[in-house]
KOLMI-643956 format. One record per atom (N, C-alpha, C): x, y, z; atom name. Coordinates in steps of 0.05 Angstrom, whole numbers, always signed. Each point is the difference from the previous one (the first is absolute). Example, Ala and Ser with C-alpha at 12.3 -4.5 7.8 and 13.67 -1.06 7.14 Angstrom:
! residues 2
+264 / -114 / +156 / N
-18 / +24 / +0 / CA
+18 / +24 / +0 / C
-7 / +21 / -14 / N
+16 / +24 / +1 / CA
-15 / +22 / +14 / C
***
This chain:
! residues 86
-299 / -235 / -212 / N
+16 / +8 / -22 / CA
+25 / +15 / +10 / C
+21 / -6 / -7 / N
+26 / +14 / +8 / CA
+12 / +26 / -12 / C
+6 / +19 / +8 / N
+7 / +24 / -12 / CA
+27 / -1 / +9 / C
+28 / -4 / -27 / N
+24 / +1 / +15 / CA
+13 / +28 / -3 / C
+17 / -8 / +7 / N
+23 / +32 / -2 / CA
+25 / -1 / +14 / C
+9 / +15 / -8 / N
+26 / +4 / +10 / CA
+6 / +15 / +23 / C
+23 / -11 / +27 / N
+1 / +7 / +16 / CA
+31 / +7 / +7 / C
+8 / +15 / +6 / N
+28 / -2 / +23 / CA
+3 / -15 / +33 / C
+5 / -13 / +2 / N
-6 / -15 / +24 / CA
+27 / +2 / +17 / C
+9 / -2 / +25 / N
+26 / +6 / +9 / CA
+13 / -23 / +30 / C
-18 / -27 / -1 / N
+2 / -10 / +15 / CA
+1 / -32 / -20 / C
+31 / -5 / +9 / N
+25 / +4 / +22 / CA
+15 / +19 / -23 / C
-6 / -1 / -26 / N
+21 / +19 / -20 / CA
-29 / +11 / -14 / C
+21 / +23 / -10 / N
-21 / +16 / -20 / CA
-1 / -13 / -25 / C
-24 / +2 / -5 / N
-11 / -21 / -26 / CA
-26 / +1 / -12 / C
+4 / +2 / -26 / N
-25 / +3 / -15 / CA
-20 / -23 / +0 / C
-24 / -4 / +11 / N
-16 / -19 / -3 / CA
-30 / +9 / -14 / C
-14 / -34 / -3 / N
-31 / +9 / -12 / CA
-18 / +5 / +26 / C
-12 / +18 / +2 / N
-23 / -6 / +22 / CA
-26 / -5 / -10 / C
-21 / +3 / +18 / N
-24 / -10 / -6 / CA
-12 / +42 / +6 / C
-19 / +4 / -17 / N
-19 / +27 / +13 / CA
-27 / -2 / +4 / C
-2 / +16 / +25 / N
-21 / -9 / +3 / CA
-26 / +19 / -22 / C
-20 / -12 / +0 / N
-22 / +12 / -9 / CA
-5 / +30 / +1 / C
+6 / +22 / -26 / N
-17 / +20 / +11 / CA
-29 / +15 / +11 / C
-12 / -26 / -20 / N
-32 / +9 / +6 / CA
-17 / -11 / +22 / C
+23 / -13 / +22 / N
-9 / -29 / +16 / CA
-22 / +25 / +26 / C
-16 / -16 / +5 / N
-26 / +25 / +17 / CA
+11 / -7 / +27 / C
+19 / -18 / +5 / N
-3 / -9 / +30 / CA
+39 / +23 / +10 / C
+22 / -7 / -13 / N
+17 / +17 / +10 / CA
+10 / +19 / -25 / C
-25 / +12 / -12 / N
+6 / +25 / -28 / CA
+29 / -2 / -17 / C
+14 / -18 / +1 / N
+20 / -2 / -12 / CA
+24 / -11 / +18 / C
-7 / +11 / +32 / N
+28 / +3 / +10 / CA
+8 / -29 / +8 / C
-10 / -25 / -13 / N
+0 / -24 / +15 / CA
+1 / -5 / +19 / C
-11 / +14 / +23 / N
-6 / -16 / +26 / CA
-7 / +29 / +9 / C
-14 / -9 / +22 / N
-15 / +14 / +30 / CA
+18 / +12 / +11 / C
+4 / +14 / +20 / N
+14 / +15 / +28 / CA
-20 / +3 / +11 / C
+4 / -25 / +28 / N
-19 / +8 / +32 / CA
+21 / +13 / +16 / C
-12 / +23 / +6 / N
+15 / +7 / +25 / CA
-18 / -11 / +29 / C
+17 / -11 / +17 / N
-10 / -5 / +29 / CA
+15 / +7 / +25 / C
-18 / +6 / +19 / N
+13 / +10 / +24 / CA
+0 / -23 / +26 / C
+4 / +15 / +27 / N
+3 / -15 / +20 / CA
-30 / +4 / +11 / C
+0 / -31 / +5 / N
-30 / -14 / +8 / CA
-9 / +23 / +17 / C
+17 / +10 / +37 / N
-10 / +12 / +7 / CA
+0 / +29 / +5 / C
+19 / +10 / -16 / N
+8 / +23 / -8 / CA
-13 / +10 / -15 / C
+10 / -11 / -17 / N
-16 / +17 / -38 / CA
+26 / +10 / -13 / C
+20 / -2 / +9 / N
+21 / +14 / -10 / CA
+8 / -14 / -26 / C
+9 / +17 / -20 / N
+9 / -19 / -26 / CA
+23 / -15 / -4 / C
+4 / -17 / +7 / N
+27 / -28 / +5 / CA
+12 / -1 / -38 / C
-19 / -8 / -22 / N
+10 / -2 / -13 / CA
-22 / -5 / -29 / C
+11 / -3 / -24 / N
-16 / -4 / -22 / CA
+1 / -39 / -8 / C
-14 / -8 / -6 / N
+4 / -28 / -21 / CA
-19 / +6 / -24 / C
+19 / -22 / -19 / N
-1 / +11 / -25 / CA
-17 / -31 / -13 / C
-25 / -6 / -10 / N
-2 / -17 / -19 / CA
-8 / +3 / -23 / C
+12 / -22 / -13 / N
+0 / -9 / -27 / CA
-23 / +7 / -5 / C
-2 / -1 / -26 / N
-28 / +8 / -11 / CA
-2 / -28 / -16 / C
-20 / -24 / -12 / N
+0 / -9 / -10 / CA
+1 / +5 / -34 / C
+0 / +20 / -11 / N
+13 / +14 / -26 / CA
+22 / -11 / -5 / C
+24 / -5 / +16 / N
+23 / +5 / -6 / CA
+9 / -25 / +23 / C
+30 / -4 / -11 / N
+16 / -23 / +14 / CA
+32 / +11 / +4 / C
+12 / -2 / +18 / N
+25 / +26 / +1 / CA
+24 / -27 / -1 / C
+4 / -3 / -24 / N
+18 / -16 / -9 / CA
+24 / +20 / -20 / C
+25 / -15 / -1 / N
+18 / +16 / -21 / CA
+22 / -23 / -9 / C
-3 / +1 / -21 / N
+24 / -16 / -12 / CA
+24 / +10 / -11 / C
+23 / +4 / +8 / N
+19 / +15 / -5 / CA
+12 / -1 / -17 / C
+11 / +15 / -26 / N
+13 / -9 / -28 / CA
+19 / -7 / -12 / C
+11 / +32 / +14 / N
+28 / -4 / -4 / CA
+11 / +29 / +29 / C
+32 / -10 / +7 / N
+3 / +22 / +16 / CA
+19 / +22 / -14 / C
-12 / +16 / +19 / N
+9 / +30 / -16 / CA
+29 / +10 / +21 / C
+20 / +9 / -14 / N
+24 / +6 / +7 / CA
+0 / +28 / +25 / C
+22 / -10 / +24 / N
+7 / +13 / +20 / CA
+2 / +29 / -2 / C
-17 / +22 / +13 / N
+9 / +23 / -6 / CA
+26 / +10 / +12 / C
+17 / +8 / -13 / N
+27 / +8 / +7 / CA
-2 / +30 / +4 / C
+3 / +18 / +30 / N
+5 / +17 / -6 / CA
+23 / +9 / +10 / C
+15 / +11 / -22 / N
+25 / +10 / +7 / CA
+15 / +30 / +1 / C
+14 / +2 / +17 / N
+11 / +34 / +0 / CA
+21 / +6 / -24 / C
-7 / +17 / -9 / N
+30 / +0 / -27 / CA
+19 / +11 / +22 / C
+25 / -7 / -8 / N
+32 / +6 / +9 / CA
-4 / +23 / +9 / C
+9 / +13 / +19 / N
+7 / +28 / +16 / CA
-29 / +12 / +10 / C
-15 / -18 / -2 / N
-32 / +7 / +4 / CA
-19 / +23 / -17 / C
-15 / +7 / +13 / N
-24 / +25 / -27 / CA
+8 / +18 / +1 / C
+3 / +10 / -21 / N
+8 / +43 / +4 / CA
-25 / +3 / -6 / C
-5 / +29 / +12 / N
-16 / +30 / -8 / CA
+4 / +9 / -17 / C
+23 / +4 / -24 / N
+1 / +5 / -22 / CA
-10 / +2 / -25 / C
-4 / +22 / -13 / N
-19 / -16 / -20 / CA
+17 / -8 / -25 / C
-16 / -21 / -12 / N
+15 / -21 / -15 / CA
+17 / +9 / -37 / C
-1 / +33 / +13 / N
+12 / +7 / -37 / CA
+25 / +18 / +18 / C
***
C-alpha cells in the first residue's frame, strides 16, 4: 500500500514532487525505510564505511510536479545598515 506526500526534491532543479513513505509500524526498519550496516576492513577492523538498504516497506521513487522558483538573494543598494529602522 502506498503512503504519498509531499516532497522538496533538488536534483537537477528544485521541485515539488510525490514520494512514496515508508511504513511507520514496519518491524524490520521502524519507519526509517531501510537498514544502516556499518563495515570495516577485513583485516583491520577499522570502520571504512556504512551501506544503507532498502527496506522492503517502501520503494524510493519521486515524481516531480511542478518546479519551484530560483532563490534570489539579493543586497539592497548601498548594502545593510546597523540602524534601526524608525
Amino acid at each position: 500500500m502506498l503512503r504519498l506526500r509531499l516532497q522538496v526534491i533538488g536534483c537537477p532543479r528544485r521541485a515539488l514532487a510525490l514520494t512514496d513513505t515508508p511504513r511507520p509500524n514496519c518491524l524490520d526498519c521502524q519507519g526509517a525505510g531501510g537498514i544502516a550496516r556499518d563495515y570495516g576492513h577485513p583485516e583491520t577492523g577499522e570502520y571504512e564505511g556504512t551501506d544503507w538498504e532498502f527496506c522492503p516497506c517502501w520503494t524510493a521513487w519521486a515524481l516531480p510536479l511542478i518546479p519551484l522558483p530560483r532563490r534570489l538573494w539579493r543586497t539592497p543598494p548601498g548594502g545593510y545598515s546597523n540602524e534601526p529602522p524608525f
